[in-house]
Backbone as ProteinMPNN parsed JSONL, in Angstrom:
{"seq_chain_A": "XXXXXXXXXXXXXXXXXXXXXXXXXXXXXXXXXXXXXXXXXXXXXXXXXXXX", "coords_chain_A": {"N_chain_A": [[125.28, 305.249, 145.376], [123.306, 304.677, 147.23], [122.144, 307.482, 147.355], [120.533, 307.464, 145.092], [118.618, 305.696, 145.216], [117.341, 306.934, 147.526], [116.445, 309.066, 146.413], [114.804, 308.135, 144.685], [112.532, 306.841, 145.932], [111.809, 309.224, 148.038], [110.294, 310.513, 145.641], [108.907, 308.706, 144.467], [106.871, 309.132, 147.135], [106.796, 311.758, 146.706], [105.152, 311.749, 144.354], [102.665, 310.087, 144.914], [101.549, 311.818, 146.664], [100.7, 313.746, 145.837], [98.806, 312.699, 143.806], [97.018, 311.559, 145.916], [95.837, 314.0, 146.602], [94.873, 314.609, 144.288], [92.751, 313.245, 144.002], [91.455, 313.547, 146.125], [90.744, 316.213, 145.79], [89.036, 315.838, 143.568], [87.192, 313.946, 144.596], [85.83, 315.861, 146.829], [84.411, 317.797, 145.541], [85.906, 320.103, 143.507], [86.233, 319.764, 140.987], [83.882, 319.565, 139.342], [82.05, 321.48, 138.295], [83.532, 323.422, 136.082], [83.504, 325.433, 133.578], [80.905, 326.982, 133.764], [80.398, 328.875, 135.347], [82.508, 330.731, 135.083], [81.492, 332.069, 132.908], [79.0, 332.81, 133.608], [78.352, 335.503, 133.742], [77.772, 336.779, 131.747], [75.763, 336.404, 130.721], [72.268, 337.241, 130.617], [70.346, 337.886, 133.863], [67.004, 335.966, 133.914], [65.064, 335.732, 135.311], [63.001, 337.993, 137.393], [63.754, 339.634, 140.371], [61.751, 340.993, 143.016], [61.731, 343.932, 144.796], [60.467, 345.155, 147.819]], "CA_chain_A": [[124.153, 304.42, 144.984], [122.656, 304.912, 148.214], [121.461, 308.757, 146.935], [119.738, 307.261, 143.86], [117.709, 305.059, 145.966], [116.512, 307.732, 148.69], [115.521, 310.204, 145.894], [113.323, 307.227, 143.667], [111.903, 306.603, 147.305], [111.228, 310.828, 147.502], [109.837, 311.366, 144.201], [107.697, 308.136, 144.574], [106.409, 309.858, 148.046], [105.803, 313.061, 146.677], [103.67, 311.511, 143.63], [101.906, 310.083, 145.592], [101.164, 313.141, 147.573], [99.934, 314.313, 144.641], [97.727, 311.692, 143.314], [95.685, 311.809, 146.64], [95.137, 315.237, 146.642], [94.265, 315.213, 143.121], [91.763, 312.253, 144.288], [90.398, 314.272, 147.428], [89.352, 317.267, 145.389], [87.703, 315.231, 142.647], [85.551, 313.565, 145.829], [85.176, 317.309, 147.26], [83.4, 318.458, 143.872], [86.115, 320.674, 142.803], [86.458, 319.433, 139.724], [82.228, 319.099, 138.908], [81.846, 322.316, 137.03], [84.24, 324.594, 135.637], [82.665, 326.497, 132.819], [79.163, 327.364, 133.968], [80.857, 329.867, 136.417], [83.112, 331.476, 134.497], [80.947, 332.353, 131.526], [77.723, 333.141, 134.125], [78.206, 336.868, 134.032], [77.596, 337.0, 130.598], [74.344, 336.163, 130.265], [71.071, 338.266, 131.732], [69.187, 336.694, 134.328], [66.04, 335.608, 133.411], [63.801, 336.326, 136.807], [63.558, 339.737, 138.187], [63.334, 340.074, 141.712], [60.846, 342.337, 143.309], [61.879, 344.23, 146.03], [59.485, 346.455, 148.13]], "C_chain_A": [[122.991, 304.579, 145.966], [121.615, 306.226, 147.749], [120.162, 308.454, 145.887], [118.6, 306.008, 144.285], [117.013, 305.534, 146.741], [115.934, 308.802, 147.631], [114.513, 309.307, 145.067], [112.388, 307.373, 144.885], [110.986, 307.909, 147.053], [109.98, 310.908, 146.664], [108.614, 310.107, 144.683], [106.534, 308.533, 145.716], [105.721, 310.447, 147.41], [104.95, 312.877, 145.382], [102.931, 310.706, 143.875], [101.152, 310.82, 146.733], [99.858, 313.689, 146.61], [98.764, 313.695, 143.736], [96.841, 311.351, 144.643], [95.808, 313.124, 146.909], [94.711, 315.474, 145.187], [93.265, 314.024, 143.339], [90.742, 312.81, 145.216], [89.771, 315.471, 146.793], [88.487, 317.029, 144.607], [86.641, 315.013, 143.48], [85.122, 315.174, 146.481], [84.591, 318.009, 146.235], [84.22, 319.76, 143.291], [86.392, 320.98, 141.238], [84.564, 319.52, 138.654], [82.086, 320.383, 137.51], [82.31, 323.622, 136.723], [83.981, 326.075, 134.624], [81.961, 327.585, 133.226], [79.834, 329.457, 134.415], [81.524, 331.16, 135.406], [82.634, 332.824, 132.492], [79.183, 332.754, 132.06], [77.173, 334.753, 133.427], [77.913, 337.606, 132.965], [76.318, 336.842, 130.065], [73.339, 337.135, 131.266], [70.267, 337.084, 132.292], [67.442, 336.608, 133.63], [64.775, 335.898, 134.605], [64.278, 337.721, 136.982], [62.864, 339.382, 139.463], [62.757, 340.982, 142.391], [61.245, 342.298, 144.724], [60.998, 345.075, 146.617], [60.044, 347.433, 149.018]], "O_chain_A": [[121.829, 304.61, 145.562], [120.399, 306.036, 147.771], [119.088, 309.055, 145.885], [117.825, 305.555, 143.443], [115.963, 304.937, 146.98], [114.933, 309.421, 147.993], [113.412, 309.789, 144.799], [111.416, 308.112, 144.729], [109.973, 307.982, 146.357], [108.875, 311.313, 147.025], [107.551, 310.47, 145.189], [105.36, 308.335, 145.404], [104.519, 310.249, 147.232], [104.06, 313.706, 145.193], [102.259, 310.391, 142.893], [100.315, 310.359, 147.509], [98.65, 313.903, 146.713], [97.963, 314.355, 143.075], [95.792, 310.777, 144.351], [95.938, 313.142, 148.133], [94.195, 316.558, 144.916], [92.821, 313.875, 142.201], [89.525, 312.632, 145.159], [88.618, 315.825, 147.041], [87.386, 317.578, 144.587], [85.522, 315.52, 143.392], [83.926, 315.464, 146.512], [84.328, 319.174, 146.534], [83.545, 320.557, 142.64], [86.65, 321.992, 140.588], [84.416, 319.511, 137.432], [82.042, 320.238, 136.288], [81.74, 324.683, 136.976], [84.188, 327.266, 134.855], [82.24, 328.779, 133.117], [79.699, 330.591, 133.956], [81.016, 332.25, 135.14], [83.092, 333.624, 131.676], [78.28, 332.947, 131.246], [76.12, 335.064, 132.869], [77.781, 338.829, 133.01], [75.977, 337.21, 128.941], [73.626, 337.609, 132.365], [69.789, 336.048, 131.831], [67.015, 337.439, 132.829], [63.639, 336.295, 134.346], [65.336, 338.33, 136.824], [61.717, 338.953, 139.595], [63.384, 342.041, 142.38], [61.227, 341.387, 145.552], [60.63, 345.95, 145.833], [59.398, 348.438, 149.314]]}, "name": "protein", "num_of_chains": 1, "seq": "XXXXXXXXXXXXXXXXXXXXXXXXXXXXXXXXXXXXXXXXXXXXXXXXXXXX"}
C-alpha cells in the first residue's frame, strides 16, 4: 500500500513539473507565433535591398 502512495505522490510531482514548464514557455513567448515562420519562405519579399 505503501508503493501506491509514493508513486500518486511521483506522478503528482512530475505533473507538476510539467505544468510549470508548460507555463514558463508560454511567459517566454514560445508559444506567440507558430505559423508565420514556418510558411515565411514561401512568399517573396516585398523590399529589395540595395547594396553598393
Amino acid at each position: 500500500m505503501l508503493i501506491i502512495v509514493l508513486l500518486i505522490i511521483l506522478s503528482l510531482l512530475l505533473a507538476l513539473g510539467f505544468l510549470v514548464a508548460f507555463f514558463w514557455a508560454i511567459r517566454d513567448g514560445q508559444y506567440d507565433d507558430d505559423y508565420a515562420p514556418a510558411v515565411r519562405i514561401l512568399f517573396e519579399e516585398s523590399q529589395q535591398t540595395n547594396s553598393k
